[in-house]
C-alpha positions in Angstrom: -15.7 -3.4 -22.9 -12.1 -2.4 -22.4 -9.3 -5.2 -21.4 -8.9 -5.1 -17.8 -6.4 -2.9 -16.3 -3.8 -4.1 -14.2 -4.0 -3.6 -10.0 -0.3 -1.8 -8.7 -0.2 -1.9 -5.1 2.2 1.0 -3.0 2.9 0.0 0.6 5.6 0.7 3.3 5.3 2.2 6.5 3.8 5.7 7.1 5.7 8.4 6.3 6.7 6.3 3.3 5.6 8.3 0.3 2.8 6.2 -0.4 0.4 8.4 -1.9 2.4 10.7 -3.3 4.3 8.0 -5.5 0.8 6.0 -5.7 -0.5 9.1 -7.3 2.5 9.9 -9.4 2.6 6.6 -10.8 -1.4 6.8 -11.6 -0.2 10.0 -13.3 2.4 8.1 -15.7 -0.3 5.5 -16.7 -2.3 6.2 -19.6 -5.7 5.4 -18.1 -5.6 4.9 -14.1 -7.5 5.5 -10.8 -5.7 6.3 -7.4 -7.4 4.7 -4.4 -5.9 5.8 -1.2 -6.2 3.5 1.7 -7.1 6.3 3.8 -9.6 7.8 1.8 -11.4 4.3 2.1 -10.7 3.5 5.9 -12.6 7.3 6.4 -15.5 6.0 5.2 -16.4 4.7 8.5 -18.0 7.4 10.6 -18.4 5.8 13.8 -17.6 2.8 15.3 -14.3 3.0 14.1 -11.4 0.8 15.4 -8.2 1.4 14.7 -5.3 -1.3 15.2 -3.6 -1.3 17.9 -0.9 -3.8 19.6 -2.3 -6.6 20.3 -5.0 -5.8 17.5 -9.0 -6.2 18.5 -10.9 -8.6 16.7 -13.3 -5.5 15.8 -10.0 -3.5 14.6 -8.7 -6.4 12.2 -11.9 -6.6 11.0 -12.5 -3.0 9.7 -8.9 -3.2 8.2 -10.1 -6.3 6.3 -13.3 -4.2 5.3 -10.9 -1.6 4.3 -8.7 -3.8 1.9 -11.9 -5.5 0.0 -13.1 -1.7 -0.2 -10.3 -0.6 -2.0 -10.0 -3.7 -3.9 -13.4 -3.4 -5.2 -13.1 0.0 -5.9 -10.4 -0.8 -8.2 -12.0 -3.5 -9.7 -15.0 -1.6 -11.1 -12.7 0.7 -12.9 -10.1 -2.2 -13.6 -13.3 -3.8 -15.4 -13.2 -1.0 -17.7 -9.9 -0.9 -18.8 -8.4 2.0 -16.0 -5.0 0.7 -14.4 -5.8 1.1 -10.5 -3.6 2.1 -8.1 -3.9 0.9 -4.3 -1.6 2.9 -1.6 -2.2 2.1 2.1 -0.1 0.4 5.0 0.1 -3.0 4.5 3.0 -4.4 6.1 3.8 -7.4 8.6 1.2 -10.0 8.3 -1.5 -7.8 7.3 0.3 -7.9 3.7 -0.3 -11.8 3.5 -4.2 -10.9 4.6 -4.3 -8.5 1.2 -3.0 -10.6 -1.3 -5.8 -13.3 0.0 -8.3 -10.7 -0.5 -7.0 -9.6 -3.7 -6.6 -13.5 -5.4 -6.8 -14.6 -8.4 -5.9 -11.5 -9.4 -2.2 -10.5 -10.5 -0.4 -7.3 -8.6 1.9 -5.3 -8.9 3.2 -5.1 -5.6 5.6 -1.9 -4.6 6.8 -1.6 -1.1 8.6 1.5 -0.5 11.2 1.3 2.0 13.1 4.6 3.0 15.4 4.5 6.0 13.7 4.9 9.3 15.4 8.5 9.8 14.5 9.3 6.2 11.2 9.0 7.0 11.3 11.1 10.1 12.9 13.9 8.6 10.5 13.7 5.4 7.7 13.8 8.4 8.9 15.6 11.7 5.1 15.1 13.3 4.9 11.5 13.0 7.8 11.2 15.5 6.7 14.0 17.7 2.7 12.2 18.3 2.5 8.3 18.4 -0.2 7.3 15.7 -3.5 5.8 16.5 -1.7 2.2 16.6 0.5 3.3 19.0 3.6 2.6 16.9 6.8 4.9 16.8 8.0 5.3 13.1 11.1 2.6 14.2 8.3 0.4 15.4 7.0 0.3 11.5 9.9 0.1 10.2 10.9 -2.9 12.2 7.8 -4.3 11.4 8.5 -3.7 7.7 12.1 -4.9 7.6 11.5 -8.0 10.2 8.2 -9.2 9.3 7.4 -8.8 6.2 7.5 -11.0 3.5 10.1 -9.9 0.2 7.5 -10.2 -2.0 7.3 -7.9 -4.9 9.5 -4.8 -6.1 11.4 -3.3 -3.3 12.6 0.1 -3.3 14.9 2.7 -0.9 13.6 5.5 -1.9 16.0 7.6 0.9 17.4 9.4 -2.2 15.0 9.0 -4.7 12.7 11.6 -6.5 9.2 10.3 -6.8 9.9 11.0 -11.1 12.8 8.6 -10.2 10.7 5.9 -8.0 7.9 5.8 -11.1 10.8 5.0 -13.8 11.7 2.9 -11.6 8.5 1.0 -10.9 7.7 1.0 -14.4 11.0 -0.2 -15.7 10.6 -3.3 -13.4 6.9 -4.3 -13.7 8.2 -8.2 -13.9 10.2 -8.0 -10.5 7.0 -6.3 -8.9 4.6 -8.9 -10.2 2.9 -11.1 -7.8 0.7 -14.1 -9.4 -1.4 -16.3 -6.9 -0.3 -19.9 -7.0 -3.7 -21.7 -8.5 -2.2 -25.3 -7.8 
């Protein structure tokens, strides 16, 4: 068996860059898997509840569902030596909620944080049709920059390439590094 690969965790609000620096950065690895939040919260067919404001028990639920998916899917290639790399919304107090699911484990956490209008030029339709939430891209971002925690390595990337954002997740892996406290 290979050593086991390290978990990197790309989050921010939509419009962010997410996946496209989550895949980039799986790119610049030597040996890593790119699970995208989306990809795993599409695995529900029907039934599906989507968080809204104030959230349904049902909704929160699915999310949770959604972070253990990824996180196992990362673990089974993590267990054979593949870097995995996680990129979904996790902001507010749902990023609290992930790091639970994800302990003992170390991550590397990345929360990409653009300005709001940044983000709505990078994305003209997200401001022109509320998402399923019902959240305006100002909405997440307040969300982001008011509630939640500075945990982790982050990054403006207003002005940033994503060959830029990589270097500069890789040349702080210590500052993005999140250990859970065993005491």
């Amino acid at each position: 068996m290979s050593e086991q690969g390290r978990l990197f965790v790309i989050t921010g609000i939509p419009g962010a860059g997410k996946t496209t620096v989550g895949r980039a950065l799986a790119k610049a690895l030597p040996k890593a898997v790119f699970v995208g939040g989306d990809l795993i919260g599409d695995t529900v067919v029907s039934g599906k509840e989507v968080i809204t404001e104030p959230p349904s028990i049902e909704a929160i639920e699915q999310l949770l569902l959604r972070y253990a998916g990824a996180l196992t899917l990362a673990d089974v290639y993590r267990s054979a030596g593949f870097d995995a790399v996680i990129a979904d919304d996790i902001i507010g107090d749902r990023l609290d909620d992930f790091l639970e699911l994800a302990e003992p484990e170390p991550v590397h956490l990345v929360v990409l944080h653009p300005c709001a209008d940044v983000v709505g030029e990078r994305s003209p339709v997200r401001d022109q049709s509320i998402p399923d939430d019902g959240l305006t891209t100002l909405d997440h971002w307040n969300v982001l920059e008011h509630q939640t925690g500075r945990l982790g390595l982050w990054l403006d990337t207003s002005t940033m390439s994503n060959a830029m954002a990589v270097t500069t997740i890789l040349r702080n892996l210590d500052q993005a590094l999140i250990v859970a406290d065993t005491d």
